[in-house]
Backbone bond lengths (Angstrom), bond angles and torsions (degrees), N, CA, C in turn:
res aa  C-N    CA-C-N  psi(-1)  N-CA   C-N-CA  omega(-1)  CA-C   N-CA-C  phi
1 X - - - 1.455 - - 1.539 107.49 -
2 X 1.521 111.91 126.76 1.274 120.57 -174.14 1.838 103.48 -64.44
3 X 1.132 114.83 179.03 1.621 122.71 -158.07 1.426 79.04 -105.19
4 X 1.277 148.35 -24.51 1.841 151.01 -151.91 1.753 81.31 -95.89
5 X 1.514 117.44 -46.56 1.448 112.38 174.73 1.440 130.21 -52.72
6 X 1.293 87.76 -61.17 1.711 92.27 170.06 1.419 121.75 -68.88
7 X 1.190 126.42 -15.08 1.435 133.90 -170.76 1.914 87.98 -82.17
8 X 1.000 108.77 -55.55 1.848 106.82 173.08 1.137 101.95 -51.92
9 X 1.429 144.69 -58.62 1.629 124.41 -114.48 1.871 82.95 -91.92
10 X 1.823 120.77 -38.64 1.026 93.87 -173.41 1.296 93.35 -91.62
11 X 1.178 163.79 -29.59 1.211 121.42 -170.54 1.456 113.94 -44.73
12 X 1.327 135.29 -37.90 1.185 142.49 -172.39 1.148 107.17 -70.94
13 X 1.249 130.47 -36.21 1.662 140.46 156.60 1.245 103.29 -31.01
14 X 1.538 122.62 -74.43 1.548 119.92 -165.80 1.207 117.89 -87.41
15 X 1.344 125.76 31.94 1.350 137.78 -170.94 1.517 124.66 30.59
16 X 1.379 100.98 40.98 1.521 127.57 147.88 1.568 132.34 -34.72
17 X 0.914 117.39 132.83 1.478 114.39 164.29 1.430 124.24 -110.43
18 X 1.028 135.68 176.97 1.911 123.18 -175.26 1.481 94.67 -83.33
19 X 1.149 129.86 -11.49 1.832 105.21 -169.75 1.792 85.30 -131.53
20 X 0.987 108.70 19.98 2.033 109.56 158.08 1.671 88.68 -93.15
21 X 1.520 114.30 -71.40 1.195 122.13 -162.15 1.793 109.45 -49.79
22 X 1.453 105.71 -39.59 1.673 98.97 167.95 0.981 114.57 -53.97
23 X 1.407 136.35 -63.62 1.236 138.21 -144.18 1.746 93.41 -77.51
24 X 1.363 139.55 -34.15 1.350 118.81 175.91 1.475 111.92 -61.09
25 X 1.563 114.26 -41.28 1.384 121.24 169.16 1.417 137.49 -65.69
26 X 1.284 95.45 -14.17 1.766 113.48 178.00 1.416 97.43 47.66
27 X 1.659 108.87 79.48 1.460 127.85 152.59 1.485 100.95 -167.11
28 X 1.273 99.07 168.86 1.210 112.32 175.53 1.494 145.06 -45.45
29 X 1.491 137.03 94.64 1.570 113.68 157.36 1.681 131.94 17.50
30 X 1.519 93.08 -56.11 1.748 113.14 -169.56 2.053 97.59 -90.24
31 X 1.327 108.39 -25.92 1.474 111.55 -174.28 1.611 107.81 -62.30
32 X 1.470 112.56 -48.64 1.567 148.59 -157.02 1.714 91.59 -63.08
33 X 1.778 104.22 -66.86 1.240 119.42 176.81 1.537 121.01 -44.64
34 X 1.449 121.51 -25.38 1.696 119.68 -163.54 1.505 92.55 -117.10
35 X 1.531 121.01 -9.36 1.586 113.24 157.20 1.508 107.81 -78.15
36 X 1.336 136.04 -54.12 1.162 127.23 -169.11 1.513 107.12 -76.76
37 X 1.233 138.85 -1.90 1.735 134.66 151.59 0.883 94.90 -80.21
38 X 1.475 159.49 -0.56 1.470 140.82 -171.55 2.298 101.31 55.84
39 X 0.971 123.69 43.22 1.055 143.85 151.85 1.389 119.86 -41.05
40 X 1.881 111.01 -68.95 1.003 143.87 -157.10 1.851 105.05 -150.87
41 X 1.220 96.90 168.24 1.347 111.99 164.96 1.330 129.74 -96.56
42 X 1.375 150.27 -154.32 1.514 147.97 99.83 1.183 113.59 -96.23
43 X 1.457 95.76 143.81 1.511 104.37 175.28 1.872 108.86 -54.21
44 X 1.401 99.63 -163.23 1.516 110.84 176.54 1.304 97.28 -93.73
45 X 1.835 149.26 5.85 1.591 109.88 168.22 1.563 73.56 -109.45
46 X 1.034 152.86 -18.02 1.624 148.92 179.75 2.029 100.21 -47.82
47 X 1.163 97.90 -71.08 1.404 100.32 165.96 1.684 113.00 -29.60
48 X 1.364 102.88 -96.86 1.459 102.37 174.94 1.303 133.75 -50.02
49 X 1.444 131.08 6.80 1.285 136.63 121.79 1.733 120.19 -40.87
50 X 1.293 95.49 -74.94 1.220 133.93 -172.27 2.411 91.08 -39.01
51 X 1.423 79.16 -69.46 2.021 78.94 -175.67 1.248 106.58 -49.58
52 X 1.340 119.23 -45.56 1.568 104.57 -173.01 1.799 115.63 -68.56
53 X 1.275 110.13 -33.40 1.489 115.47 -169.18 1.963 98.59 -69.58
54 X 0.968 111.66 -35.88 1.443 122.49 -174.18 1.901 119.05 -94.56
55 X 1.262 111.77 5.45 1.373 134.02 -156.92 1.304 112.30 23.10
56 X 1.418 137.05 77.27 1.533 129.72 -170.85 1.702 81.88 -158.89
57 X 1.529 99.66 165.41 1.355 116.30 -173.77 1.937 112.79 -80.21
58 X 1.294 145.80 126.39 1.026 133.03 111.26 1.710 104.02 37.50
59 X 1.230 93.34 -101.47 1.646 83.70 -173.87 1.874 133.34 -63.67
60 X 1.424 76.89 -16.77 1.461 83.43 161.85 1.832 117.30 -66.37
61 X 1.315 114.53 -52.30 1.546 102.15 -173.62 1.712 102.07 -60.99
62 X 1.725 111.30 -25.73 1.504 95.93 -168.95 1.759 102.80 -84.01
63 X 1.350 136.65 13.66 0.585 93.78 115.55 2.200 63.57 110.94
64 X 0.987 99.76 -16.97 1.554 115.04 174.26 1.440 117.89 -82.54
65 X 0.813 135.03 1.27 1.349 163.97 159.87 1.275 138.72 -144.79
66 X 1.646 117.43 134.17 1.582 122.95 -172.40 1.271 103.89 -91.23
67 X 1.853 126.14 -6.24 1.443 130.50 -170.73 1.953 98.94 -86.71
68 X 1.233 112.11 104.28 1.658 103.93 176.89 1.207 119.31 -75.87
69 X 1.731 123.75 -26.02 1.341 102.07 175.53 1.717 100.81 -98.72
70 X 1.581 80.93 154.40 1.499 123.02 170.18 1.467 101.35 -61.43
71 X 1.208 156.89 -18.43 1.150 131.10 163.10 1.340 140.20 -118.53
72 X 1.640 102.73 8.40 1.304 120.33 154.58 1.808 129.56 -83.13
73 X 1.840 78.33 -18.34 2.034 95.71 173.60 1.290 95.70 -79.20
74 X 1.250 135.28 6.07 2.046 119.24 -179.19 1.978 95.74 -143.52
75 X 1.565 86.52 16.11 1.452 93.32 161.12 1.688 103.32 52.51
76 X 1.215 144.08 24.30 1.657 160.44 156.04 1.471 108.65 -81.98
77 X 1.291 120.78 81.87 1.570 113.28 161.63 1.394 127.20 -80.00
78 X 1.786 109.93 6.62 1.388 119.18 180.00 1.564 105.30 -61.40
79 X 1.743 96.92 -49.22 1.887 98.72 -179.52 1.441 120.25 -39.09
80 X 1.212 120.60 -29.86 1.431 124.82 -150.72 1.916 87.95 -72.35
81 X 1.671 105.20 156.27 1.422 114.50 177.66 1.112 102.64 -94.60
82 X 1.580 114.06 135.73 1.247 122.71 163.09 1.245 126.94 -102.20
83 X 1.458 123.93 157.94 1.359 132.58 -171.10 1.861 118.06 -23.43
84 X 1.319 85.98 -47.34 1.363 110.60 -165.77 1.622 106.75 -69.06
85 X 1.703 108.70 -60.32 1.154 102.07 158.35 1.389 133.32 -35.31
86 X 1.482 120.40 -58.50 1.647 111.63 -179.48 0.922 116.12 -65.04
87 X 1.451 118.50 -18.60 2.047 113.34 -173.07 1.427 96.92 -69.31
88 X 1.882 127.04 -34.91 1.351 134.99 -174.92 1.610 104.21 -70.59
89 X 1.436 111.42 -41.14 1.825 101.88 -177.37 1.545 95.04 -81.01
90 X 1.375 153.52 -6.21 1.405 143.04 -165.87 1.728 87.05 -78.01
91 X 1.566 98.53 -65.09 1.653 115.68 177.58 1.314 119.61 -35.02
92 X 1.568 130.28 -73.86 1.211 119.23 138.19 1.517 140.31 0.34
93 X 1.319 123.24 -42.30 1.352 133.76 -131.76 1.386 72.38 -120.84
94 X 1.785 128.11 -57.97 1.579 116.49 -166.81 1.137 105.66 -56.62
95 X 1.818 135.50 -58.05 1.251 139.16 -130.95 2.263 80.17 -84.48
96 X 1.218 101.92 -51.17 1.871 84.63 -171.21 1.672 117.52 -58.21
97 X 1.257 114.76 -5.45 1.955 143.93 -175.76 2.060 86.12 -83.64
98 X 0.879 81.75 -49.51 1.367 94.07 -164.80 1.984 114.51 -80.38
99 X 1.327 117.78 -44.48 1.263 115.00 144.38 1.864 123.22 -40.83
100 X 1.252 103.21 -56.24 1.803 110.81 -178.95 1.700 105.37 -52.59
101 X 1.203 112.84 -35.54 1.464 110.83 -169.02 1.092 135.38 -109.62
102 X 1.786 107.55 28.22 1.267 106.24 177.21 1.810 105.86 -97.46
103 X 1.500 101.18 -152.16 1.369 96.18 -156.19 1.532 88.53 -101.54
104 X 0.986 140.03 -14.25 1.520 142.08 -174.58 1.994 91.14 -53.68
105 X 1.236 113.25 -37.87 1.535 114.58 173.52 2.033 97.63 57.62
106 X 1.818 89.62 109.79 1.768 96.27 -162.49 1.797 81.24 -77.98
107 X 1.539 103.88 179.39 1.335 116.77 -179.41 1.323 100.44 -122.29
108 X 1.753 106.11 155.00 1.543 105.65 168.43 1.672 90.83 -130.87
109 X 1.526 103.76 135.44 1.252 87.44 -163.54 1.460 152.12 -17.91
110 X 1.734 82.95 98.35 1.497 103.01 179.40 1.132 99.10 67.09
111 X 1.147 155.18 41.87 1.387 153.78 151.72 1.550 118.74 -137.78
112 X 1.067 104.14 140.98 2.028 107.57 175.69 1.346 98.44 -65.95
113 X 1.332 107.04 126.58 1.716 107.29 172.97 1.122 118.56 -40.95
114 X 1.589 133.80 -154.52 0.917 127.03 174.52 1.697 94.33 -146.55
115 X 1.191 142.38 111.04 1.758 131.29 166.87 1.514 109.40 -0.47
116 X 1.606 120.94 -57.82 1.375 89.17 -166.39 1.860 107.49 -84.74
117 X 0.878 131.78 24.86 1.696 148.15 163.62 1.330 98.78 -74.53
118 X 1.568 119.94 -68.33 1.122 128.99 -160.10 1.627 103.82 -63.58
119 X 1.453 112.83 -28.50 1.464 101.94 -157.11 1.308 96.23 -91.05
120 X 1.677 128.54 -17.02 1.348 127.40 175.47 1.583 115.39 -83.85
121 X 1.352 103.00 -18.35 1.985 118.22 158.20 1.700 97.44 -43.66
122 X 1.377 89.35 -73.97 1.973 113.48 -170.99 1.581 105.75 -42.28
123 X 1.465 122.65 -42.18 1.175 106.03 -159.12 1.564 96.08 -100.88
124 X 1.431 140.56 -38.22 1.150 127.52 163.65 1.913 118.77 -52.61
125 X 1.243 108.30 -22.01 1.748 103.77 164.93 1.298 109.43 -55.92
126 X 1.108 113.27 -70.23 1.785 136.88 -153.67 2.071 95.03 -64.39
127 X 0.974 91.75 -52.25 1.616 92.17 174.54 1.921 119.92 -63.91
128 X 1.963 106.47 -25.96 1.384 95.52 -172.82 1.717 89.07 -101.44
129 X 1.358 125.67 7.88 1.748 111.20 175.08 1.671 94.53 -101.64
130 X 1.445 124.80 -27.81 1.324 96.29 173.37 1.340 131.85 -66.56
131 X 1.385 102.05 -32.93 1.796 108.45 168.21 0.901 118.32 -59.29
132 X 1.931 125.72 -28.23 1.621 117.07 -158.64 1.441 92.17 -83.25
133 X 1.287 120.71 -35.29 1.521 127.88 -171.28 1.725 107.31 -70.00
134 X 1.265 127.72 -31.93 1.796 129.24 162.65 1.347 103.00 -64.12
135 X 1.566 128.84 -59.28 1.142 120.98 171.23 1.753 131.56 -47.86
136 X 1.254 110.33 -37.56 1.522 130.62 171.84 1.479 88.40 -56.89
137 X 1.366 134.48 -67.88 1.442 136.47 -133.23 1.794 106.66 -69.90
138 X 1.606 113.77 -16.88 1.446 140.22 -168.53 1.754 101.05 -83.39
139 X 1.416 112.01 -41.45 1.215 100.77 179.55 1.622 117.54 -122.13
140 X 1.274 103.03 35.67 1.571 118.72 155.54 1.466 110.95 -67.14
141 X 1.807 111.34 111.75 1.733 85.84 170.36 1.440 132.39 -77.35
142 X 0.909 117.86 164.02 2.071 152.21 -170.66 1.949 92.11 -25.78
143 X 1.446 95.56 -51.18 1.834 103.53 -157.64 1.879 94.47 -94.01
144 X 1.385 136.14 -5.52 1.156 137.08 155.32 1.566 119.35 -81.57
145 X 1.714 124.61 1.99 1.200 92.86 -167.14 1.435 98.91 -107.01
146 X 1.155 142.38 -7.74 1.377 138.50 -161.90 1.571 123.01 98.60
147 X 1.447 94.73 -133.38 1.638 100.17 -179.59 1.835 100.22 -118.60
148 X 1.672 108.33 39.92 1.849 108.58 -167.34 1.730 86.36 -73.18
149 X 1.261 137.77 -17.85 1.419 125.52 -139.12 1.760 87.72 -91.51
């Protein structure tokens, strides 16, 4: 399976779109599109964009592995989100929904945002608290985590 394949199947997994999936990757709509025709490639930090925005390993898009997530390939099931966690990033996710939309009206330089600003605010939040919270979950110690193991 080509890497343009797998780069589709999960985006389509996480109910992605080509210019959601750009904008976590910071490239293009049209970039997204000529990776998943096999067009083009990504480089090597395109990739590792790409794994984190899609949660699967590096070697998974290349294609070196049939294991897609990233934290069953380093054998860590601590990373994985739990219930609890997303009910905390949903929560999160309302009250900053809820900052964007009051009437105080935030500025982007010197200008009233515009909705689709705000919604690319929203979706780069929700994408940099789920990572901080996988990353958090790595240096929880051994006798703090419970029964996650």
């Amino acid at each position: 399976m080509s890497i343009g394949v797998r780069i589709k199947e999960r985006r389509k997994q996480n109910n992605f779109t080509q210019k959601k999936l750009a904008d976590l990757v910071s490239v293009s709509p049209q970039v997204i599109s000529n990776w998943e025709r096999g067009y083009t490639d990504p480089d090597h930090n395109d990739v590792k964009r790409l794994a984190d925005a899609l949660d699967v390993s590096a070697d998974y898009l290349l294609g070196k592995s049939d294991t897609p997530s990233p934290s069953a390939t380093n054998n860590n099931i601590n990373n994985a989100l739990t219930e609890k966690d997303e009910k905390d990033i949903a929560k999160r996710m309302e009250k900053i929904k809820e900052d964007l939309s009051t009437d105080d009206g935030y500025m982007l330089m010197g200008e009233p945002m515009s909705e689709e600003a705000k919604e690319s605010i929203l979706d780069a939040m929700e994408y940099a608290i789920r990572q901080a919270t996988r990353i958090n979950k790595k240096y929880i110690p051994k006798k703090h985590r419970g029964n996650q193991e």
